[in-house]
VOROVO-703413 format. One record per atom (N, C-alpha, C): residue in one letter; atom name; x, y, z; residue number from 1. Coordinates in pm, 1 decimal, always signed. Each point is the difference from the previous one (the first is absolute). Last residue first. Example, Ala and Ser with C-alpha at 12.3 -4.5 7.8 and 13.67 -1.06 7.14 Angstrom:
BEGIN
+---+----+----------+----------+----------+-----+
! r !  a !     east !    north !       up !   k !
+---+----+----------+----------+----------+-----+
! S !  N !  +1285.0 !   -225.0 !   +708.0 !   2 !
! S ! CA !    +82.0 !   +119.0 !     +6.0 !   2 !
! S !  C !    -77.0 !   +109.0 !    +73.0 !   2 !
! A !  N !    +29.0 !   -572.0 !     -7.0 !   1 !
! A ! CA !    -89.0 !   +119.0 !     +0.0 !   1 !
! A !  C !    +90.0 !   +120.0 !     +0.0 !   1 !
+---+----+----------+----------+----------+-----+
***
This chain:
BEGIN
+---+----+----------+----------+----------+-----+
! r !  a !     east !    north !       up !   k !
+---+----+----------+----------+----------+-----+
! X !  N !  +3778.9 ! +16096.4 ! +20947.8 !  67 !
! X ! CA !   -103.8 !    +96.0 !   +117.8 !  67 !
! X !  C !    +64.7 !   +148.5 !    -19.7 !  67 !
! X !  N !    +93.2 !   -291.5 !   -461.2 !  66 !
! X ! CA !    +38.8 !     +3.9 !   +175.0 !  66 !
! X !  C !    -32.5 !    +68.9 !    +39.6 !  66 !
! X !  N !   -173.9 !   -273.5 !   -401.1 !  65 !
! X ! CA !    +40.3 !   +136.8 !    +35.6 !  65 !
! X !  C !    +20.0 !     -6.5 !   +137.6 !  65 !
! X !  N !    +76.3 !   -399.5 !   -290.4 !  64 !
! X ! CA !   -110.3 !    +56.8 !    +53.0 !  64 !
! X !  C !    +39.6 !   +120.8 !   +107.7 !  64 !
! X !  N !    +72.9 !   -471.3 !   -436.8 !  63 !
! X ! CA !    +24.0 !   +137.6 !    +61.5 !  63 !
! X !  C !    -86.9 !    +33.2 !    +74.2 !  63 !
! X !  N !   +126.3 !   -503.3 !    -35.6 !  62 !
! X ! CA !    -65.5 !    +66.2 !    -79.7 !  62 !
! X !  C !    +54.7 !   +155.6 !    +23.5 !  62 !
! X !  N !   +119.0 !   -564.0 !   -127.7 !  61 !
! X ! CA !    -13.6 !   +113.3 !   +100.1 !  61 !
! X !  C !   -103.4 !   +148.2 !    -50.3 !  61 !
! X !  N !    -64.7 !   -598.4 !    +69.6 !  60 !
! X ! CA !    +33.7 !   +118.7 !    -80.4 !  60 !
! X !  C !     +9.0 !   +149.8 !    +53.6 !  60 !
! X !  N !    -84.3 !   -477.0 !   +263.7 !  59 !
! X ! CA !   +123.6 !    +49.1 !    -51.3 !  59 !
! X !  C !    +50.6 !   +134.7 !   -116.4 !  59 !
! X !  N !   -451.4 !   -229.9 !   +211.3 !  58 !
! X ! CA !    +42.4 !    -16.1 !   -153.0 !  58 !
! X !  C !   +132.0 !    -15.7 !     -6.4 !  58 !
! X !  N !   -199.5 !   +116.6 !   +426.0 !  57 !
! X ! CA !    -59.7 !   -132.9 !    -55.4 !  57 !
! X !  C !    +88.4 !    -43.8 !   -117.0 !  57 !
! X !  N !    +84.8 !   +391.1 !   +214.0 !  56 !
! X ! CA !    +39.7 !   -129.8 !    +94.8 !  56 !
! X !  C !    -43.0 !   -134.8 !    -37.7 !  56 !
! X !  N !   +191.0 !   +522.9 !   -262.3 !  55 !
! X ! CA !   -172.5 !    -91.8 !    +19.5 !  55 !
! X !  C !    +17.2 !   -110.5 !    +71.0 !  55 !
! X !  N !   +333.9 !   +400.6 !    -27.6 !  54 !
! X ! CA !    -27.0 !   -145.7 !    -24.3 !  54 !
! X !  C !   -128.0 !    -36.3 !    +25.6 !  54 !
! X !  N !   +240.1 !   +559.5 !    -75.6 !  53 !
! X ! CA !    -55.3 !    -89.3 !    +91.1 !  53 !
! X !  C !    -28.8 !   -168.1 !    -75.9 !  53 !
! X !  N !   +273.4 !   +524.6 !    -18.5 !  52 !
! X ! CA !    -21.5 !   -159.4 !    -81.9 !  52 !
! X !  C !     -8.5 !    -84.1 !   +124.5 !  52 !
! X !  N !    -31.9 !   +589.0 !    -18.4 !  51 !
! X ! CA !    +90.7 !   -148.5 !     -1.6 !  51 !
! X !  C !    -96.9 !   -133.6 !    -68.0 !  51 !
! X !  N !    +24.6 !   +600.5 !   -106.8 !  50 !
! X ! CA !    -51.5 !   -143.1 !    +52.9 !  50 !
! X !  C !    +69.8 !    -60.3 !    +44.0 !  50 !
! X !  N !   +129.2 !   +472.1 !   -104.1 !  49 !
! X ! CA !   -180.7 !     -2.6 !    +66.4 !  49 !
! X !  C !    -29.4 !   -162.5 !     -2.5 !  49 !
! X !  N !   +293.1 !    +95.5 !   -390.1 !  48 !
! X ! CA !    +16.7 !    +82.9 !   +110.1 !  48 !
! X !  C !   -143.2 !    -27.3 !    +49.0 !  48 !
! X !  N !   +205.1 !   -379.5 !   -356.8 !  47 !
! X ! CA !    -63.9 !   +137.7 !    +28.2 !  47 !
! X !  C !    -10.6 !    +72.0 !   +150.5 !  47 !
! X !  N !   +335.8 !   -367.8 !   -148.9 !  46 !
! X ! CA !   -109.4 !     -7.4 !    +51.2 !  46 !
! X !  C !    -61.5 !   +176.9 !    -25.3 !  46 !
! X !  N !   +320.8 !   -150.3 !   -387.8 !  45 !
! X ! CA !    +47.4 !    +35.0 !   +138.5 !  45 !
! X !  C !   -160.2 !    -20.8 !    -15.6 !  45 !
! X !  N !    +95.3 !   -127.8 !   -405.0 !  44 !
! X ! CA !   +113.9 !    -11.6 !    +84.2 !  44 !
! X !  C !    +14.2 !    -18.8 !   +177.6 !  44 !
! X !  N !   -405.2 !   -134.2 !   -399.4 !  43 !
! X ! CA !    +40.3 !   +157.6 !    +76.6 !  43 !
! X !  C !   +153.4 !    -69.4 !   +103.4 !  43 !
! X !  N !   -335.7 !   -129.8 !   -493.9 !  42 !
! X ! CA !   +109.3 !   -110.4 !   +141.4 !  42 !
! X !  C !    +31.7 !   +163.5 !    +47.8 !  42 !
! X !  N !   -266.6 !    -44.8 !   -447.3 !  41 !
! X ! CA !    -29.2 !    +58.5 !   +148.2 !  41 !
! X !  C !    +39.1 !     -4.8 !   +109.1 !  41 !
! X !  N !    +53.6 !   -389.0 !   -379.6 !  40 !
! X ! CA !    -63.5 !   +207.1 !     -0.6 !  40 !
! X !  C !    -54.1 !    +16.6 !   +120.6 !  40 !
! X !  N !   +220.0 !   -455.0 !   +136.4 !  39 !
! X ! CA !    -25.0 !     +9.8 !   -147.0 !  39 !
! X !  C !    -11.9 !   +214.0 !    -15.3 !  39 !
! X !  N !   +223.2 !   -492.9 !   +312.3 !  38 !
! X ! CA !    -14.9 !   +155.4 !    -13.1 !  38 !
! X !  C !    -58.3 !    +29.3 !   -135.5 !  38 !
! X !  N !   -168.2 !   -385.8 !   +295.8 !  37 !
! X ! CA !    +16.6 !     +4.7 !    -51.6 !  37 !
! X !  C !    +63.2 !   +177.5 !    -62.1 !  37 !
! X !  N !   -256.6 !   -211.9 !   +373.3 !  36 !
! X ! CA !   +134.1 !    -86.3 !    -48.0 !  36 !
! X !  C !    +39.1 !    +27.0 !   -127.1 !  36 !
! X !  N !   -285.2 !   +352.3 !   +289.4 !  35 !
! X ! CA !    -37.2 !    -60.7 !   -122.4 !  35 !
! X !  C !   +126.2 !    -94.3 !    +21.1 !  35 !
! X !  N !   -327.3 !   +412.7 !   +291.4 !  34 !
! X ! CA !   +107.9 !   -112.9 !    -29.5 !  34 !
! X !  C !    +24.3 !    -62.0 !   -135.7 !  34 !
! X !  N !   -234.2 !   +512.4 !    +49.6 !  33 !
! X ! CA !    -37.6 !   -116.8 !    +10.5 !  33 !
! X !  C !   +137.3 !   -111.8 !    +42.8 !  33 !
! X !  N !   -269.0 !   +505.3 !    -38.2 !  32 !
! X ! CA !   +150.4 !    -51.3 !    +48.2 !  32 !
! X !  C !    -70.6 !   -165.0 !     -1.7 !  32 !
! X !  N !   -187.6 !   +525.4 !   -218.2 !  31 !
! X ! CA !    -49.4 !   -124.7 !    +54.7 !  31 !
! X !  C !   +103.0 !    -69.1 !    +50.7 !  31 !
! X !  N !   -224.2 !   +495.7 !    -71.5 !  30 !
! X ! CA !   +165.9 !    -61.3 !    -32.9 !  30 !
! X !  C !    -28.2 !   -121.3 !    +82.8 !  30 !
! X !  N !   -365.6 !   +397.5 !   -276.2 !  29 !
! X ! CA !   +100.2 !    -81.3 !   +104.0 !  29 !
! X !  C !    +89.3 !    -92.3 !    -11.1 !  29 !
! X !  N !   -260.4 !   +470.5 !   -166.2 !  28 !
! X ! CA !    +74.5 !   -118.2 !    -72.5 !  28 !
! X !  C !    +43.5 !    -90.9 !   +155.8 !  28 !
! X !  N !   -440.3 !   +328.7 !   -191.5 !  27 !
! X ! CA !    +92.3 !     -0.3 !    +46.3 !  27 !
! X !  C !    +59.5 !   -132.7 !     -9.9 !  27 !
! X !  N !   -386.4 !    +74.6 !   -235.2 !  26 !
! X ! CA !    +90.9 !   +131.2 !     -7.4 !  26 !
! X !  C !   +116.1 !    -37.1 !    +57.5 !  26 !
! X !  N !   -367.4 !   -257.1 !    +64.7 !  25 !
! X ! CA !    -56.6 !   +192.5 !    +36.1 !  25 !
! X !  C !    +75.3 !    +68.1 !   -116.3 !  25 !
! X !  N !    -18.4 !   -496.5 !    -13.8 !  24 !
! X ! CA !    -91.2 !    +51.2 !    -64.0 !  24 !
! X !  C !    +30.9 !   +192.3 !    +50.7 !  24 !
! X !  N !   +477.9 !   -229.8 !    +72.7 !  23 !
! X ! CA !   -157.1 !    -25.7 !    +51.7 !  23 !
! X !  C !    -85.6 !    +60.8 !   -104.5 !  23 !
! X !  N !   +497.0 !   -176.9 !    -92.0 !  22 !
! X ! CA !    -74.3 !   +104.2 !     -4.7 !  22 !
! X !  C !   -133.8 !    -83.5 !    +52.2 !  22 !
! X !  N !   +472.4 !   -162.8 !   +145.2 !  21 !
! X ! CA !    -75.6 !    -50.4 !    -62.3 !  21 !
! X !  C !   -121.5 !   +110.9 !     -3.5 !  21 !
! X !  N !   +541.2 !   -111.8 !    +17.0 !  20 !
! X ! CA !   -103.4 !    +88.9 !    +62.9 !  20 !
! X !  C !   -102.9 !    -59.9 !    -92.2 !  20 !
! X !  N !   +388.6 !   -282.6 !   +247.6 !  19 !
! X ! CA !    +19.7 !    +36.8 !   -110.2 !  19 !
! X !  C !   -195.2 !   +105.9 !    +32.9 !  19 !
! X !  N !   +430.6 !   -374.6 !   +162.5 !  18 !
! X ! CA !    -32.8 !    +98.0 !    +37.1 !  18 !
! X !  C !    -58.3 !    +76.7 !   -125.6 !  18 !
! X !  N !   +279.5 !   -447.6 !   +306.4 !  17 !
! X ! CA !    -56.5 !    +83.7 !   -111.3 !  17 !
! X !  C !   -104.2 !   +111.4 !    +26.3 !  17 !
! X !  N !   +434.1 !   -414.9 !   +234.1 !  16 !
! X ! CA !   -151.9 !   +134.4 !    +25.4 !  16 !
! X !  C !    -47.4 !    +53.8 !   -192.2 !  16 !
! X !  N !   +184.8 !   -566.9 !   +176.2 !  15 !
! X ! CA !    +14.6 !   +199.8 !    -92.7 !  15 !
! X !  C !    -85.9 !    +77.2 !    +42.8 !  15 !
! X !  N !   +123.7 !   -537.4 !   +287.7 !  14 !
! X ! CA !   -101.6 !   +132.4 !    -80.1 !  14 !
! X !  C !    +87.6 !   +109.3 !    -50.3 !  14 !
! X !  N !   +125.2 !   -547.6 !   +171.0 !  13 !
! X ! CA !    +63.9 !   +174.8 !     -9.0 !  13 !
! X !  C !   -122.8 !    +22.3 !    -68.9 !  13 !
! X !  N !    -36.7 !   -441.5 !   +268.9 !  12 !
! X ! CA !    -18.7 !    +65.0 !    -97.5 !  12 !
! X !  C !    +57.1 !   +153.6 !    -36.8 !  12 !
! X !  N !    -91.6 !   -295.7 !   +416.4 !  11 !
! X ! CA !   +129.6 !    -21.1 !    -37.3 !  11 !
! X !  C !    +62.1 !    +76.8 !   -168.7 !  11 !
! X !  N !   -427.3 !   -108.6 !   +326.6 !  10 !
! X ! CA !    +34.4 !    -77.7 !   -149.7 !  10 !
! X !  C !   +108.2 !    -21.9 !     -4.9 !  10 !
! X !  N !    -91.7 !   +290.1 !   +351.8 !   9 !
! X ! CA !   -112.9 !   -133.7 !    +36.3 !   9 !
! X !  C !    +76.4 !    -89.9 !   -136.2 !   9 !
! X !  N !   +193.4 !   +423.9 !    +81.4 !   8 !
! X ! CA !    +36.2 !    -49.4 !    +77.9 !   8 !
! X !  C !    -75.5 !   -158.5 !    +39.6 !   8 !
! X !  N !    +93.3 !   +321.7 !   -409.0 !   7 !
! X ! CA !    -61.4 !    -49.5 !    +90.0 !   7 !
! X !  C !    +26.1 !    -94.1 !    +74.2 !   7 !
! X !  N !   +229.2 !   +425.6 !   -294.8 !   6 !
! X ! CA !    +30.2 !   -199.3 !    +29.5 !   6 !
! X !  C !   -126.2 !     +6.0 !    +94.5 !   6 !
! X !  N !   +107.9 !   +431.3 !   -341.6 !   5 !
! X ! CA !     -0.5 !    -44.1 !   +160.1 !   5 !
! X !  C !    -51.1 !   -142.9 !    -25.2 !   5 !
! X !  N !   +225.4 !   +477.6 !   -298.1 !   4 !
! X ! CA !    -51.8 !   -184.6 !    +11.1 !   4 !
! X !  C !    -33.1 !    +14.2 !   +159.6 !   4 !
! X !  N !    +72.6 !   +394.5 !   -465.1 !   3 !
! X ! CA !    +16.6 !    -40.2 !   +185.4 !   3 !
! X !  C !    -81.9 !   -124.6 !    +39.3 !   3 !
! X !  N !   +281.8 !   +109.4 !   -451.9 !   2 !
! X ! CA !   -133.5 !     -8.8 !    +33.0 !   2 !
! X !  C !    -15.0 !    +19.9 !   +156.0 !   2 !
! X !  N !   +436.2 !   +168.6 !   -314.4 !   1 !
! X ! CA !    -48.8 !   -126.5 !    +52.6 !   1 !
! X !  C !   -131.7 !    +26.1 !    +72.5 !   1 !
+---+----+----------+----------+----------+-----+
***
């Protein structure tokens, strides 16, 4: 099952996702996005090293590395 989170402004459930994306250097990074929707790339568990922060305006959530 996808890892969800409900906003608390909309009321809306988000999907985490997750997926690598090659740079011009060479190297690979790892992008995290929301989505209503579970589709490729749905990641079970919160990745290690973040939490999930709310945008106050939008309601959308987001990731962000903890201090």
């Amino acid at each position: 099952m996808a890892y969800s989170v409900v906003s608390k402004k909309s009321g809306k459930t988000f999907f985490l996702h997750g997926r690598e994306t090659p740079l011009s250097s060479g190297k690979v990074r790892r992008l995290f996005f929301f989505s209503t929707k579970v589709g490729e790339g749905a990641l079970d568990n919160l990745p290690e090293g973040y939490e999930i922060i709310e945008n106050a305006r939008t309601g959308l959530p987001m990731l962000k590395k903890k201090a």
